[in-house]
C-alpha positions as CSV (number, residue, x, y, z in Angstrom):
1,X,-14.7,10.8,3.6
2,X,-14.3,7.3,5.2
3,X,-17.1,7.4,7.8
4,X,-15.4,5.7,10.2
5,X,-16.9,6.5,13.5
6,X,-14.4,7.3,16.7
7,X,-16.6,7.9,19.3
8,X,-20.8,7.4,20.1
9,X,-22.9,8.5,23.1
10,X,-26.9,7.8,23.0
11,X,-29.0,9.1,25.3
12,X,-32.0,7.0,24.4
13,X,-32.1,3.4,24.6
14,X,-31.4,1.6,21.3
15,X,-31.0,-1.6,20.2
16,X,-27.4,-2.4,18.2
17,X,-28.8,-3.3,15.4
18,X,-31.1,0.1,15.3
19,X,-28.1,2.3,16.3
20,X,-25.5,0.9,13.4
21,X,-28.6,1.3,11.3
22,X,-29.2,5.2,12.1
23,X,-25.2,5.7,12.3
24,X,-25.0,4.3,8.4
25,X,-27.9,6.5,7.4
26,X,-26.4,9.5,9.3
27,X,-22.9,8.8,8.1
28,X,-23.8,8.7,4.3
29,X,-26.1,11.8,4.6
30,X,-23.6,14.2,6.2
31,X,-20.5,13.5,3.8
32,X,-23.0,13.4,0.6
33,X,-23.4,17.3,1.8
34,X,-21.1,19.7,0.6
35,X,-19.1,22.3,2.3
36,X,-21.0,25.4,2.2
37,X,-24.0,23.5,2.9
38,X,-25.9,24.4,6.0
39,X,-24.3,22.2,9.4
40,X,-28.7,21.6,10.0
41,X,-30.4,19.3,8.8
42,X,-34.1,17.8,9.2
43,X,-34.0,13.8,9.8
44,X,-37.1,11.6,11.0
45,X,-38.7,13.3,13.9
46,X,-35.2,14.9,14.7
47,X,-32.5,17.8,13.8
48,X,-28.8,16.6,13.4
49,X,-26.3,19.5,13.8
50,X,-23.2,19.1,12.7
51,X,-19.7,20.9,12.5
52,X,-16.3,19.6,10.3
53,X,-13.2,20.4,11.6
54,X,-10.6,19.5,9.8
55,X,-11.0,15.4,8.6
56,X,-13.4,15.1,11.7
57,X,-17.3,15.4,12.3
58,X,-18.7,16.1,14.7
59,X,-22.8,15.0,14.9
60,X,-25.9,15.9,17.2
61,X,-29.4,14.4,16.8
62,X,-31.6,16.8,18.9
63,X,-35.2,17.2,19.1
64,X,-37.8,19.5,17.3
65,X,-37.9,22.0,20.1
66,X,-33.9,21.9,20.6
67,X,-31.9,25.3,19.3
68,X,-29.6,24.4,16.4
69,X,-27.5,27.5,17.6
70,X,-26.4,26.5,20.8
71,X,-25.8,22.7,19.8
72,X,-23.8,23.7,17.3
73,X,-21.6,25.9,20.1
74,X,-21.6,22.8,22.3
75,X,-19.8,20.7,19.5
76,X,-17.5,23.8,19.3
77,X,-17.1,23.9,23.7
78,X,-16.3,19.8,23.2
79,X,-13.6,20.6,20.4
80,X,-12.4,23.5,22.5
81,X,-11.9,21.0,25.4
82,X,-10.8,18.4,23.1
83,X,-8.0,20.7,21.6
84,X,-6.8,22.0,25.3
85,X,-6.6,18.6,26.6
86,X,-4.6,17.3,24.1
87,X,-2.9,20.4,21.9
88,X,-4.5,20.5,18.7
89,X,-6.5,17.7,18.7
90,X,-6.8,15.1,15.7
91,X,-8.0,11.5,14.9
92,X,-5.1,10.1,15.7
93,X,-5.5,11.7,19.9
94,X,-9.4,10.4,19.5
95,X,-8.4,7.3,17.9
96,X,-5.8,6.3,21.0
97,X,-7.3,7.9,23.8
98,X,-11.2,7.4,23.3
99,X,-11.4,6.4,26.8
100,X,-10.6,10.3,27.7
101,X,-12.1,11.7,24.7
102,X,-15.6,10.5,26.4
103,X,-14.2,11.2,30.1
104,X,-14.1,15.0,28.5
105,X,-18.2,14.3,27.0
106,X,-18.9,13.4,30.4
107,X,-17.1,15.9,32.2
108,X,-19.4,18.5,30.0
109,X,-22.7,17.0,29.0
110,X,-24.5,14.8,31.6
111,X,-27.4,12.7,30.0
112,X,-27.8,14.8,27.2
113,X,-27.5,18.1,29.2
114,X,-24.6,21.0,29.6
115,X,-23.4,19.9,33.0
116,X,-20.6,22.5,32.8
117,X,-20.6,25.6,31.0
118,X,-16.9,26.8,32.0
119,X,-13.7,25.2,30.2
120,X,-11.4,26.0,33.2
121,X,-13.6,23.8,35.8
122,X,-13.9,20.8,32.8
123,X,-10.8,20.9,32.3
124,X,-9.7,21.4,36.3
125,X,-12.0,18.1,36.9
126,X,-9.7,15.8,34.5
127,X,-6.6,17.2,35.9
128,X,-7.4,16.3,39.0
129,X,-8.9,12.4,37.7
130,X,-5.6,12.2,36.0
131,X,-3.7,12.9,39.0
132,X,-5.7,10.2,40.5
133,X,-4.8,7.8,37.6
134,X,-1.3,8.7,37.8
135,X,1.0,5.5,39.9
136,X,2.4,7.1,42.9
137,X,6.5,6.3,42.5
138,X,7.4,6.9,45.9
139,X,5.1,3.5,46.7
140,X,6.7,1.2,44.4
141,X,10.4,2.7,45.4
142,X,10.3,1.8,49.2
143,X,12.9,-1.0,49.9
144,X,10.8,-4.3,51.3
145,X,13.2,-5.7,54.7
C-alpha cells in the first residue's frame, strides 16, 4: 500500500502540477477501498476502473459513455502481455524495464484506443523491435587490416 506509481500514460493534455494532483487523489482513493469492493468507481466527470494483481494496480480513468467491462478486460489483455513478455510479471520487471513495459502499452492501445486485439501479433511486433535492438556480433567481430 505504498502508492508508488511505475508507469503513467495520459491521453489528454495536462499540466504537471494537475496530473500529480489527480494521481495523489487517485492513489489514496483506490487503496482506502477494500478488497471485495467493486474495481468501479465514479470520480469527477469520469469512471476509474481498476484491477489488483498481486502488490500492483492497475488504473483507467474513462469517460461516462466508456464500458467498465471491457476496460477492465484491457487492464487484464496489458497484464496478459505484461506476464508473456517477461514470465510472471512483477514490480521489480516494471520497475527496471518501464521503457518496454510502455513499448507493450503502445504496441496495444494507440491514443487511448485498442490498436491490437490479438496477443500473438503484440507480442510478434516486440519480438521483432527487440531483434532490431539487439547489437549484431558478427559486426563488431570483423578484424580491421
Amino acid at each position: 500500500r505504498q502508492g508508488k506509481l511505475r508507469l503513467q500514460k495520459w491521453y489528454v493534455p495536462l499540466s504537471d502540477k494537475e496530473k500529480k494532483k489527480i494521481t495523489r487523489e487517485l492513489v489514496q482513493t483506490v487503496l482506502a477501498r477494500k478488497p471485495k469492493m467493486c474495481s468501479f468507481l465514479e470520480w469527477r466527470d469520469l469512471k476509474i476502473v481498476y484491477k489488483r494483481y498481486a502488490s500492483l494496480y492497475f488504473c483507467c480513468a474513462i469517460e461516462d459513455q466508456d464500458n467498465e467491462l471491457i476496460t477492465l478486460e484491457i487492464i487484464h489483455r496489458y497484464v496478459e502481455l505484461l506476464d508473456k513478455y517477461f514470465g510472471s510479471v512483477c514490480e521489480l520487471d516494471i520497475i527496471f524495464n518501464f521503457e518496454k513495459a510502455y513499448f507493450i502499452l503502445d504496441e496495444f492501445l494507440l491514443g487511448g484506443e485498442v490498436q491490437e486485439t490479438s496477443k500473438k501479433n503484440v507480442l510478434k511486433a516486440i519480438e521483432q523491435a527487440d531483434l532490431l535492438q539487439e547489437p549484431r556480433h558478427e559486426y563488431f567481430n570483423v578484424p580491421v587490416y
